[in-house]
N, C-alpha and C positions, 0 to 999 in steps of 0.2 A: 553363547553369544546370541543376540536379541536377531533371528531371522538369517538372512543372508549380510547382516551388517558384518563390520569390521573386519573390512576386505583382505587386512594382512595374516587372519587367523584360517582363511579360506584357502591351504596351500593347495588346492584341487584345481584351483583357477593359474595353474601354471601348467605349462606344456611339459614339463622333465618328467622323468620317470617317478622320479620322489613324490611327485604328488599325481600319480597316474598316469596309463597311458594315454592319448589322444584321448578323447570324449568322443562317445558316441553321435556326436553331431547335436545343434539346437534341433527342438522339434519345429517342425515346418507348419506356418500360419495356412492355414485355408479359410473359405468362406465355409460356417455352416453346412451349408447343402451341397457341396458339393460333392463329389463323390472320390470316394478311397482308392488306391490302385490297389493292386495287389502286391504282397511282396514275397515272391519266391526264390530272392537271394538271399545271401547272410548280410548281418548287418553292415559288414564292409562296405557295400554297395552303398551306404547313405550316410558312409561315419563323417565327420567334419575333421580334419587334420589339428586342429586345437580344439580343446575344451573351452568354450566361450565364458568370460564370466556372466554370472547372473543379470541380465538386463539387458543385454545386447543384442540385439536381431542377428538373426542367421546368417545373414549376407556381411557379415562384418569378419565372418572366419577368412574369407579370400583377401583382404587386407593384412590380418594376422598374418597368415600363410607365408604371404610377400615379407611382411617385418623379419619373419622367423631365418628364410632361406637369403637372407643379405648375408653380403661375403663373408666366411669367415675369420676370424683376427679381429672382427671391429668390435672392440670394446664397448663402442657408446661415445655420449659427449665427454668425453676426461674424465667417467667414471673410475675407473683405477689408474690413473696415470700417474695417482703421488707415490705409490709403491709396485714393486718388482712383481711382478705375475706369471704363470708359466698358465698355453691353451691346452686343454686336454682334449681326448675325445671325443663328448660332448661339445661340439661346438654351436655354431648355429646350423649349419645345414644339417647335424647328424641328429639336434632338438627339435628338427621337425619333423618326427619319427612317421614312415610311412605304415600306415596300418597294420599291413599285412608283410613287410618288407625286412630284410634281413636290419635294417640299422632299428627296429624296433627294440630291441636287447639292450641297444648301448647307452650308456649312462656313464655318469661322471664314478658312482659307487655307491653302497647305500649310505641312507641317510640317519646320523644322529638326531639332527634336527632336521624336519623339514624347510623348504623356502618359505619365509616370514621376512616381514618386517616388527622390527621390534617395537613396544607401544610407546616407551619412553622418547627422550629427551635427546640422550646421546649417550652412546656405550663405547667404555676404554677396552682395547683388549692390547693385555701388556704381554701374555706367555701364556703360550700353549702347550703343555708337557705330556707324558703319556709314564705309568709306571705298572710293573708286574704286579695284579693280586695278593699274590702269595705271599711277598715282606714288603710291599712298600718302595722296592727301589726304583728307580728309573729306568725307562727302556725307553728304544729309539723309535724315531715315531714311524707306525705304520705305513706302510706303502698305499698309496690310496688319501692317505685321513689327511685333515684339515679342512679349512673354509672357503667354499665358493663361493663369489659373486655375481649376480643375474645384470644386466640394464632391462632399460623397458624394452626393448628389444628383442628380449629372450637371448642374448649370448650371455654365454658362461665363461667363467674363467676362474683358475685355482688361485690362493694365495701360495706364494713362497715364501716365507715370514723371515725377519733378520732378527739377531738377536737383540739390533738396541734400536729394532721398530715399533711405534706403538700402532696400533687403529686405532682412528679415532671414526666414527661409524653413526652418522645421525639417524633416531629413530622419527616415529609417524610424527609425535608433536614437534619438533624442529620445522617439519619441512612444512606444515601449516601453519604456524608460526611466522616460519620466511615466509610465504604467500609462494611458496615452491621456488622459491627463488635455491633454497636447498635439497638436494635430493635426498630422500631415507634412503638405504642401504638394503637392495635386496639381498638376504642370503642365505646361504645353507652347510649345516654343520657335516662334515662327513665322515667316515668310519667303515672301514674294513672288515670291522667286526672282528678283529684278532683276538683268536682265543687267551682268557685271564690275562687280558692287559687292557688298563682303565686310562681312561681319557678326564685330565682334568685342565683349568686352566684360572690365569686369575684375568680378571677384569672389573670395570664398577658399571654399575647402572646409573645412571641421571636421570632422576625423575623433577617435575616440578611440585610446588604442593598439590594435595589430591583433589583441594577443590577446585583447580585452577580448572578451567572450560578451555577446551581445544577450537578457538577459531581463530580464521586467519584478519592479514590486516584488508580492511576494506573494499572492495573493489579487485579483489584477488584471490575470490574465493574458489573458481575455475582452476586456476592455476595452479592453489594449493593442492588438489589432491589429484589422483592417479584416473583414468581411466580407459577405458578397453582391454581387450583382452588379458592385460597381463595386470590388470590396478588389482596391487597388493593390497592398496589403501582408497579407500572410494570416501563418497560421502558419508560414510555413516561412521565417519571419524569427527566428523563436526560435531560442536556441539554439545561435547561429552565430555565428563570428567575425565582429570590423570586419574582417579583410581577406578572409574567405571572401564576406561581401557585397556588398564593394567588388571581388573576383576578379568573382563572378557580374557585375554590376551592367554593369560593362566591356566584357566579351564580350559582352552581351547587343546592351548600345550601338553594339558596332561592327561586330554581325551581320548581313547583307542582310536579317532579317527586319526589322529595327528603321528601316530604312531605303524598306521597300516600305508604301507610303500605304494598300494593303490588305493585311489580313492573315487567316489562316486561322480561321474557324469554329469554333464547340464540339465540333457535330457532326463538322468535319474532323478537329480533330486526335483524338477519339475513334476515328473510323474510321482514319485513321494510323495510330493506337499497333497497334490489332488488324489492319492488314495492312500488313508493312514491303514498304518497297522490295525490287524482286527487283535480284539480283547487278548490280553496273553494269559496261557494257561502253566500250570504245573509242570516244569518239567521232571524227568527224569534222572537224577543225579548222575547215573551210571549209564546216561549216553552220552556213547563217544563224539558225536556231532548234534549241531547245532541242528534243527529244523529250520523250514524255509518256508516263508510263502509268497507264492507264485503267482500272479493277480496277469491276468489272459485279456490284452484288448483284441478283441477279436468281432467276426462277422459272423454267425455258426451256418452258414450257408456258402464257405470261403472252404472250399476244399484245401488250397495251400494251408489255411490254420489248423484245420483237422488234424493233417499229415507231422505239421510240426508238434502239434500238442501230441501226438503217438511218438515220435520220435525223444518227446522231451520225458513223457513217462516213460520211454525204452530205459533211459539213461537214470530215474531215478529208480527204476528196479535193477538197475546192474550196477548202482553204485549201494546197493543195500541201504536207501535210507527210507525212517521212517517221521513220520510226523510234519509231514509235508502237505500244506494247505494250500488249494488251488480255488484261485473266485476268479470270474469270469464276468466282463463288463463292454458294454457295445460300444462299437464303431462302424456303423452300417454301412457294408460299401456302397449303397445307394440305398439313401433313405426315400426316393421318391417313388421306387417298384410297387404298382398298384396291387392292391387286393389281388386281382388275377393272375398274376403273374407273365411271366415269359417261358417259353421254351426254351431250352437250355441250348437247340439245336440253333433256333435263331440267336441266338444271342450270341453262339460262338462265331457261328457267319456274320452277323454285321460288325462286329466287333474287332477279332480276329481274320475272320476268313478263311474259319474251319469247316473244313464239307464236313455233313453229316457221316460221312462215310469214317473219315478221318478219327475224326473224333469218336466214331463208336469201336473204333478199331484197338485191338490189342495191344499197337503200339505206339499209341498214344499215351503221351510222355506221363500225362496227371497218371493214366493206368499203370504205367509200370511202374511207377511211382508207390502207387498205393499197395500193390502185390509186395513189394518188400516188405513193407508197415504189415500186411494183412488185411487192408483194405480193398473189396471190390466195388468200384466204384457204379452204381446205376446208371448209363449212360442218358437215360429217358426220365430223369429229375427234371422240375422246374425253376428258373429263376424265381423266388418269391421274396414277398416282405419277412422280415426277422424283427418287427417289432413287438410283437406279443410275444413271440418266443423269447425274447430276452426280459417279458415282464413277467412268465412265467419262471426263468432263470431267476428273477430277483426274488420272488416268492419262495423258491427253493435253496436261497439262502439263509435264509432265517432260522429253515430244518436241518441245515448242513448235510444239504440230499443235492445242492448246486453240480458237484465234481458226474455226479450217475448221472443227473439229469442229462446234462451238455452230453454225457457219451450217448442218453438214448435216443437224442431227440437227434446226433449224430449219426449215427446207426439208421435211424431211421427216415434222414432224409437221402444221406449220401447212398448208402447200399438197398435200402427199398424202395428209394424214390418217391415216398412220400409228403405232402406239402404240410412242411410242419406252419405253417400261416397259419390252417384248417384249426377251427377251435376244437372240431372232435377228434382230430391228430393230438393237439397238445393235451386236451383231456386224457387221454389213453396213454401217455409218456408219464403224464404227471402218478397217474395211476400205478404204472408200472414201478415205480421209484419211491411208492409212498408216502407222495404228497399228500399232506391233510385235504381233506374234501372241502367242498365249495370251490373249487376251483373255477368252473367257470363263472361265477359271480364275481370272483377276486379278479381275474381278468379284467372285468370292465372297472375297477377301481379307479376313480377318476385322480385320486394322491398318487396310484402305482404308480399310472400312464403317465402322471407328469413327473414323477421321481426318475423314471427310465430313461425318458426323454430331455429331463436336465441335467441327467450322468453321461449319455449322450452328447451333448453338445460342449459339455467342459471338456471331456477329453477330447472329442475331436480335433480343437482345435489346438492339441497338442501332438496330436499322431495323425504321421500322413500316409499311413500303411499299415497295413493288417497282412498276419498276427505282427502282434508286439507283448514282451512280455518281459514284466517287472519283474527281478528276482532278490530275494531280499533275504537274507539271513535275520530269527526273529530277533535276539537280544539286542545285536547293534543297529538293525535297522537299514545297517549299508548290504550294497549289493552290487546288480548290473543289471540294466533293461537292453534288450535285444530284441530284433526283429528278421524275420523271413523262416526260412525252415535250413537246416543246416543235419547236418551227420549227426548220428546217434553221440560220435565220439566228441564230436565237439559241445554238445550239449551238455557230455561229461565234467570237461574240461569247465566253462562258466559256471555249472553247480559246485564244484569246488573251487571255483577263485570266490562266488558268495560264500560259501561255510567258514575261508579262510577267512571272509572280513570279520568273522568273531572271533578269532582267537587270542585276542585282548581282553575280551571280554571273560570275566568272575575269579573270585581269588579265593583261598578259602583259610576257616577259621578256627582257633580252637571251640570246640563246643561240648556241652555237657557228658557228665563220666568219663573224659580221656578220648571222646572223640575227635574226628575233624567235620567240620559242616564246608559242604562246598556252596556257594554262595555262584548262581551261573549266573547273574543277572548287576554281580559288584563290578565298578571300574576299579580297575584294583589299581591307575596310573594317576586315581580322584589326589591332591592333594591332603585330603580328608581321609584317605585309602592309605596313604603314604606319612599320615601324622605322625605315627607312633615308631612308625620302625624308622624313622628319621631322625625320633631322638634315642635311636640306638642303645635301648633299656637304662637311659636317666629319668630320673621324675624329682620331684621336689620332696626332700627330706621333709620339711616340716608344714604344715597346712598353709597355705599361701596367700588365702583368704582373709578379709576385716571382714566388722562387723557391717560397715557400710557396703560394703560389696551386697550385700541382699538385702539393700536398702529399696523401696518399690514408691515410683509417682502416687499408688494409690494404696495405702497403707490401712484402709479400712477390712474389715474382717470379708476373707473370702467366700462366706457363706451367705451375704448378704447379695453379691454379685452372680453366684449361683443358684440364687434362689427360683428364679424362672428356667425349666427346661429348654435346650437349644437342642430341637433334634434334626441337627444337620451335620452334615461332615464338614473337617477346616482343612483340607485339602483334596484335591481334582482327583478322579476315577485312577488316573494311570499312577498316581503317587500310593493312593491308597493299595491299589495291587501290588505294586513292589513290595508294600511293608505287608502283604499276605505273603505274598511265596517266598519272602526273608524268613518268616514265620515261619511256612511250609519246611522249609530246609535246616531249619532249627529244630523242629520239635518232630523230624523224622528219627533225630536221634534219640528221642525220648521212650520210655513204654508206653503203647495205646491207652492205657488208663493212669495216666499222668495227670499229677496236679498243675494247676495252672494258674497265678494272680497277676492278676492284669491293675495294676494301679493306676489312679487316675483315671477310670475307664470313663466310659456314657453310654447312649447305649447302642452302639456296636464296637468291637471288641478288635477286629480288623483281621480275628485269625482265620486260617483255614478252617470255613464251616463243613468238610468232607473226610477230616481228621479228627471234627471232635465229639463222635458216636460213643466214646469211652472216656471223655478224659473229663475230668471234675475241675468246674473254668469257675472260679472266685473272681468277683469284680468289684473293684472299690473307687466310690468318688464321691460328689459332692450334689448331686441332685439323687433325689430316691426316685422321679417319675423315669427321669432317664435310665439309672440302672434298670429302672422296670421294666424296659422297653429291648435292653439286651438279652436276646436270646439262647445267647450260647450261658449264661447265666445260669449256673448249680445254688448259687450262693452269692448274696448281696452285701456291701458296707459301705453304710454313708462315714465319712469324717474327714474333716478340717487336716490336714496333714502339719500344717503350718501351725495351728493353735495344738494339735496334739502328734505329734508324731509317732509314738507307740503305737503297734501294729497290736491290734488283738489277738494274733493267732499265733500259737506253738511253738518251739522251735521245729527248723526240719521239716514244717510242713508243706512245702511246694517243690516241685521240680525245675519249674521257672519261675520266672518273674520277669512281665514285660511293664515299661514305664513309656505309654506313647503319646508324645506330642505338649507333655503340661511338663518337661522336670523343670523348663526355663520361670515358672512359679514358683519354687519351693526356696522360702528362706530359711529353712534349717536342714540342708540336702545331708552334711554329715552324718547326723542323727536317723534322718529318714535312708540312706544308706545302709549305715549300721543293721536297722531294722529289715533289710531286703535281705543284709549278708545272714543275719542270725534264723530268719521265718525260711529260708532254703536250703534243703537238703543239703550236705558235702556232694560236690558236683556237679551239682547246680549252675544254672546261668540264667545272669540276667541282663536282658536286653532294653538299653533305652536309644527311641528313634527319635527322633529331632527336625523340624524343619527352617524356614525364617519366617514363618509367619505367628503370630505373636496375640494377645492382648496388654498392646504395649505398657498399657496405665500399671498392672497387674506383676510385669516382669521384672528379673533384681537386674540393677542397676550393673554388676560384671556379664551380665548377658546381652544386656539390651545397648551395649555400648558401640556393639558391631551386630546386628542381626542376620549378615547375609554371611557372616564368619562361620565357616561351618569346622573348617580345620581349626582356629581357636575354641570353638565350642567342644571339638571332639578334646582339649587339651584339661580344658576346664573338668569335663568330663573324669578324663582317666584321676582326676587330682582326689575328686569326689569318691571313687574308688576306692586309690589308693590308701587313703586315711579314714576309709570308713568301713571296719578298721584297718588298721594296719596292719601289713604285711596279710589280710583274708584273703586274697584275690590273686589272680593267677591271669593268664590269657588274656590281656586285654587288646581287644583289639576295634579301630577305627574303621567304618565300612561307608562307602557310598552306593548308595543302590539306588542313585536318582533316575527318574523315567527317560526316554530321549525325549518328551516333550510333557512335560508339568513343573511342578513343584521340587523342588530339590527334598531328598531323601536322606540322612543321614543315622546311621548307628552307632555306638558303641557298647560292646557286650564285653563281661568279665563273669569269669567262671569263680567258685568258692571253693576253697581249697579241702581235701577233706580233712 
């Protein structure tokens, strides 16, 4: 879905358990210069009792707060009053779950569906049934299960359903249509999770047609939609197609986020947007956890953030993990500390009111503090400036020498008291860590200074305490941001509640010679993901296709239109890495000196270039400057696929076959098929990826009918397979490997029988 829009797909923005606990708190406004407190509690200390939706200032959670803890029993304005209801629980004073406090635990039960609103028109729900796995029969329904309904208000309440009741239940377009004069229908599916007994039910959806545009009537446009704290549905329901709401509403539903019982913060996904994932690398198929990276807003002159970053790597070496990546990014507790600095003596005196005495004393709290960590802290440090030091930080990320530096430039201020300001201090850390030379020249870089200084001032005024520190598990991207310093053990504890937000994430495949490819990076809930084994191994007996289905707007010979080199990429960095390490985990099954045909190529090929030292890479397409210019290239072929389809090469010759981003061109795919299944090894696999971006004039007329159809395309797909030839193929399977922010990704691979 397009940003923070389509408020009812955002179940995070609800106080229950089902879509998270409390939020972390909004991040707190300040001016620019003003200076950072410290923060030596745990985050509880500044969580906000509601997760705010997106847009709302801080100061609006003590109103929330009040809505939430209204008596409970009150339903709302005669939201449920036409049918029987029983209170559970979860009521409202027990929904506004105290942080730290025993009613943090309770909930209505988990959830099938999370709380949504649904995008349509109005939904009937006539029977809700539940039957045993094993044959089909009926069973009684679980204790726990059925449908809850939310008011704006945040009270909950169960249905008790009668046999000859219907709901009748309005979605987002009704109630902008009424001009709100109707309310949608918060609510949420529930489930006990009883073991082999399936949950089904019948009902209909109403939709209007799909081009109909979602606005209200005149002068009602306030009124139509939902906001504060709890708007399921905001503005960014206006405006929009039924099927642009019903697209979003979908993906939303069948995304790992909609599926994980917790979900990310205000303040996280805030900080998110302002610091994206860094490039993603290879993983390890054969690790058992996800990797993390860890993004440190911090002061490196803030002894509290020291202590906590020791505490937090305490906890990632005693949970054994590895491939955890830490960057480091300023928030100066006071950016106005001149050149000279202060003595740390005065500074505790005017500030606090700590005698010298005190503070250089043993039992002074930061000291005993730091002796558990391993830390001695130099009592005769100075307060100084940390601006260069973190321009030097940003230099040492380039080398991916960031993680040593911070510790030596650490080490060196805290325990030997040196002024890391001093540019002959940073030269001799930078040295020690090695950093490439020129270092002090880079220093004065007048782009650093202002890149540091405008990293600086965006976050600031998102974080009003230091440390603070973004955790992110890498594939899904969700996580937890947290601030102050806290127990080794509970540091434990948030590194595994991030590792668990991936565990939706990847599904795997079958893949060449009888193996499986696991794929860490597939949604495997993508409807895309879910094509195939939904039609529960039916396919269409006889070829399904006319001749006008790969009928094209521009019917001129494609060699005319390739006649000029395009050497660019037709989709965004983080799309094209996906379709690498889809590669990667595909052709790990292979032997190192495997062949390889890449059809349709140009000239970059998109494979892993660290895997392909042995393997013999054939590439075929339609310009020769292009192929010229692919490097991974053993072997070149210009040809029209569409005027000649016949492959010139062998039977049996390749171990793969990838087809990426052009099959939605080929008007004789059977044929060209055929020819993939016959030039491939028995065992063989071939992978074709797919996205919605097009040259529309160029594409057949059954493709081009729906371009953002990624699950009908994957259908179209297996058909191609299937009859070409028939009965060749084996494993087919539908993959979504889209980025969490580009281009949508789409595969589908079938193996060759031997």
């Amino acid at each position: 879905h397009a940003g923070d829009g389509l408020a009812s797909m955002r179940t995070h923005s609800t106080p229950v358990k089902s879509a998270g606990h409390p939020g972390e708190g909004l991040a707190s406004k300040r001016v620019q210069s003003s200076e950072i407190k410290l923060s030596g509690g745990t985050v509880s200390d500044r969580r906000s009792l509601v997760t705010a939706v997106s847009g709302n200032d801080s100061h609006d959670s003590h109103a929330a707060y009040a809505a939430l803890v209204k008596e409970a029993g009150n339903a709302g304005e005669g939201h449920v009053d036409s049918f029987t209801y029983e209170e559970t629980e979860a009521t409202a004073s027990k929904l506004a779950l105290e942080v730290n406090g025993p009613a943090a635990d309770k909930d209505v039960g988990e959830y099938w569906l999370p709380w949504h609103i649904d995008s349509n028109f109005v939904t009937l729900i006539h029977k809700e049934m539940y039957a045993y796995e094993s044959d089909g029969s009926l069973a009684p329904e679980p204790d726990g299960a059925g449908v809850a309904f939310m008011n704006q208000d945040g009270d909950v309440v169960k249905y008790r359903g009668r046999d000859d009741a219907m709901i009748l239940q309005f979605g987002a377009f009704a109630q902008i249509y009424a001009g709100g004069q109707l309310a949608a229908c918060r609510h949420a599916v529930l489930t006990p999770m009883a073991e082999r007994i399936a949950r089904f039910n019948y009902c209909n959806f109403w939709y209007v047609p799909w081009n109909t545009v979602c606005e209200p009537p005149a002068g009602l446009e306030r009124a139509a939609i939902n906001s504060g704290w709890n708007a399921m549905m905001d503005e960014s329901y206006l405006n929009i197609t039924m099927k642009q709401g019903f697209a979003a509403f979908r993906q939303f539903m069948t995304a790992p986020e909609a599926r994980v019982q917790f979900a990310n913060s205000a303040s996280f996904r805030e900080l998110a947007t302002l610091i994206p994932m860094p490039a993603r690398y290879s993983l390890d198929k054969a690790a058992s956890q996800a990797p993390l990276v860890i993004d440190v807003l911090t002061d490196v002159r803030c002894p509290f953030s020291y202590l906590a970053k020791k505490g937090l790597e305490q906890a990632i070496k005693n949970l054994g993990l590895s491939g955890v990546t830490m960057r480091y990014h300023p928030i100066f507790l006071n950016p106005n500390v001149t050149r000279e600095g202060e003595s740390l003596d005065d500074y505790l005196l005017r500030e606090y009111g700590f005698s010298k005495e005190y503070a250089h004393s043993e039992d002074y709290p930061l000291h005993k503090a730091g002796r558990e960590l391993g830390v001695n802290f130099n009592p005769n440090r100075r307060v100084v400036n940390t601006f260069d030091a973190f321009c030097l930080i940003a230099m040492a990320q380039e080398e991916n020498l960031q993680d040593v530096l911070v510790e030596e430039l650490s080490r060196r201020y805290f325990e030997d008291g040196l002024d890391i300001s001093d540019e002959e201090v940073l030269c001799r850390a930078a040295e020690a860590v090695g950093l490439s030379g020129g270092v002090r020249e880079r220093l004065r870089d007048p782009e650093l200074r202002s890149r540091v200084q405008a990293t600086y001032e965006v976050l600031s005024a998102s974080v009003g305490s230091v440390p603070h520190f973004l955790v992110r598990e890498r594939l899904s991207g969700s996580g937890i941001d947290a601030g102050g310093m806290r127990p080794v053990e509970e540091w434990e504890e948030l590194l595994r509640t991030s590792l668990a937000k991936g565990q939706h994430m990847g599904m795997s495949i079958p893949g060449p010679l009888g193996s499986k490819v696991w794929l860490p990076e597939a949604n495997p809930t993508s409807p895309v993901s879910l094509a195939f084994a939904a039609q529960h191994g039916k396919s269409s007996p006889e070829w399904p296709f006319t001749a006008d289905d790969f009928a094209r707007e521009d019917e001129t010979e494609d060699s005319a239109m390739y006649a000029a080199p395009r050497l660019v990429n037709h989709l965004d960095e983080d799309s094209l890495a996906s379709i690498r390490e889809a590669y990667r985990a595909i052709f790990r099954q292979l032997p190192p000196n495997c062949r390889l045909l890449d059809l349709c190529s140009s000239w970059t090929s998109n494979y892993p270039v660290d895997m392909m030292a042995d393997a013999h890479v054939t590439v075929h397409g339609l310009n020769e400057e292009e192929l010229r210019h692919n490097q991974l290239a053993a072997e070149r072929h210009v040809q029209d696929l569409n005027a000649q389809p016949r492959l010139p090469w062998a039977d049996r010759s390749f171990d793969a076959v990838t087809l990426a981003l052009s099959v939605q061109y080929l008007t004789k795919p059977q044929a060209v098929f055929s020819e993939i299944h016959r030039v491939l090894a028995p065992g063989g696999i071939a992978v074709v990826v797919y996205s919605h971006r097009c040259f529309l004039e160029k594409t057949i007329k059954v493709w081009a009918r729906e371009l953002y159809d990624g699950e009908g395309h994957a259908h179209i797909l297996r058909n191609y397979f299937e009859h070409s030839p028939h009965g060749g193929w084996s494993g087919h399977s539908s993959i979504d490997v889209s980025p969490l922010h580009g281009d949508p990704v789409w595969m589908v691979t079938a193996v060759k029988d031997p």
